[in-house]
C-alpha positions, 0 to 999 in steps of 0.5 A, spaced: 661 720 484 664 727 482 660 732 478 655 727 476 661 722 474 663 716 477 670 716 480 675 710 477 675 704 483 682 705 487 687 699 485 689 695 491 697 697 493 701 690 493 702 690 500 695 691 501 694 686 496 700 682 500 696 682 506 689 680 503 694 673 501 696 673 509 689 675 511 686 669 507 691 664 508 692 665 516 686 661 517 688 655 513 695 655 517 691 655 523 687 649 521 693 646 518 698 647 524 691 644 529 691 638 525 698 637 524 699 639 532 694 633 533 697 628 530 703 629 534 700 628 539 697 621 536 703 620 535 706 622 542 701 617 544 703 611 540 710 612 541 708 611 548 704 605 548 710 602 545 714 603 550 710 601 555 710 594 551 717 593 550 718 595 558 713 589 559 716 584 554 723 586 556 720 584 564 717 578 561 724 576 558 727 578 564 724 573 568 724 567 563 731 568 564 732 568 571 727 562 572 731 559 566 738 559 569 735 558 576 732 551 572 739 551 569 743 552 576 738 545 579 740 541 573 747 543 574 747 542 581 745 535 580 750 534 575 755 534 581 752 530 586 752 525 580 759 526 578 761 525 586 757 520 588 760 516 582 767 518 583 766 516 589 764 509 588 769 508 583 774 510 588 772 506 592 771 500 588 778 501 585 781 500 593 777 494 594 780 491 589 787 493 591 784 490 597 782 484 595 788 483 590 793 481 596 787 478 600 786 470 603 781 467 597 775 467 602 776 475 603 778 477 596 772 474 594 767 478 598 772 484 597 771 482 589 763 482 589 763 489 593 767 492 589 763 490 583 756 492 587 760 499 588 762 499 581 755 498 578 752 503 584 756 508 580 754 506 573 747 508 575 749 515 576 749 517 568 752 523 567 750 527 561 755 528 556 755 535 554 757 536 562 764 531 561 771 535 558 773 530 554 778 527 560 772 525 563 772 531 568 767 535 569 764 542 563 759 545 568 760 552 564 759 548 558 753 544 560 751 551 561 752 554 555 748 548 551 741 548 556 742 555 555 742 554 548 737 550 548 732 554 552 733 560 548 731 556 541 724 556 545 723 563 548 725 570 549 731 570 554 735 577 553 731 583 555 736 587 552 733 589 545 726 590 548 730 595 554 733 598 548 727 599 544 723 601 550 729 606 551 729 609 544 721 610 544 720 613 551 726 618 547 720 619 541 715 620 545 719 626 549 721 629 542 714 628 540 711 632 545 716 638 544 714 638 537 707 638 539 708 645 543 711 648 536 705 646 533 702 650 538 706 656 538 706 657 531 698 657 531 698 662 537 703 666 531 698 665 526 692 668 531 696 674 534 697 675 527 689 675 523 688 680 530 693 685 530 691 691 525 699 694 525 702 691 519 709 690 521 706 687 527 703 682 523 708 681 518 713 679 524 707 675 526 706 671 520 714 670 519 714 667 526 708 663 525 712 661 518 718 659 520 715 656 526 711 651 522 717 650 517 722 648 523 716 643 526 714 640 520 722 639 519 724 636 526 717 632 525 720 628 519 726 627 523 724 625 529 720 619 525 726 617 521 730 617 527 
């Protein structure tokens, strides 16, 4: 009041009134940086929880498979004791009757039942088809693709997706964390900001702060499409 008047209330300049936004909106930024700062870091943790699952089913995976080709490798073995028990049966079978063809009647016939008691020993080694080529010869690699087919129909036998995923995981969550650390510098700009009392420091604070939290946020929406 002058001389008994009342002085007019002084307007607020527009970089006063600019920084009455600033001081207005900076405590929302904060809090809006803290809340996006946590769930990075819930994120962070999800990510890395999946990993740790993948890795575990990747091992699951990876010792089905062995076990399955250690099952496989016996079966083979077997295969091959059968084929050459038989085929040395029917070798054997085959020269009695040779044998037997030039022989005296009384021997031909002794010849003759041993040949056929060879020759039923070595039916009785049955050998699977899947394991002959069609000459009759032995397909251990078919064999082994068609149990491996079969075993694979039943479970899980390759680890290689679950390492992948495992692997791209591990990389989100290490993103993640490193987002998280922008987050917080873009909230401690914010702070440095709401304390200065320079108004360019302020300024240079707050646009650090923004582009901070703009770059994040960014990065962030990236890092969950990818």
């Amino acid at each position: 009041m002058v001389d008994g008047r009342a002085t007019p209330a002084q307007v607020p300049s527009p970089a006063e009134r600019a920084a009455a936004r600033r001081r207005v909106l900076i405590p929302v930024l904060i809090a809006l940086t803290s809340v996006l700062g946590a769930v990075g870091t819930w994120r962070t943790s999800n990510a890395s929880g999946s990993a740790a699952g993948a890795e575990r089913r990747a091992f699951a995976d990876t010792v089905a498979a062995e076990q399955q080709r250690a099952a496989i490798e016996t079966v083979i073995g077997s295969i091959e004791f059968a084929f050459a028990r038989r085929s040395a049966l029917q070798q054997s079978a085959a020269s009695l009757r040779s044998d037997a063809a030039t022989a005296e009647p009384e021997e031909a016939a002794r010849l003759t039942a041993l040949a056929a008691a060879q020759e039923a020993a070595a039916a009785a080694y049955v050998i699977d088809a899947d394991a002959l080529h069609p000459d009759g010869s032995l397909d251990l690699e078919g064999k082994r693709e068609v149990e491996w087919g079969l075993a694979a129909d039943l479970q899980d036998l390759d680890p290689g997706p679950e390492m992948d995923r495992a692997a791209d995981l591990r990389a989100k969550s290490q993103r993640l964390v490193g987002l998280t650390a922008f987050f917080i510098a873009a909230a401690l700009f914010f702070t440095l900001a709401q304390v200065s009392r320079n108004r360019r420091v302020e300024i240079l604070y707050w646009t650090g702060g923004l582009a901070v939290l703009a770059a994040s946020v960014v990065l962030a929406m990236v890092v969950e499409v990818l």
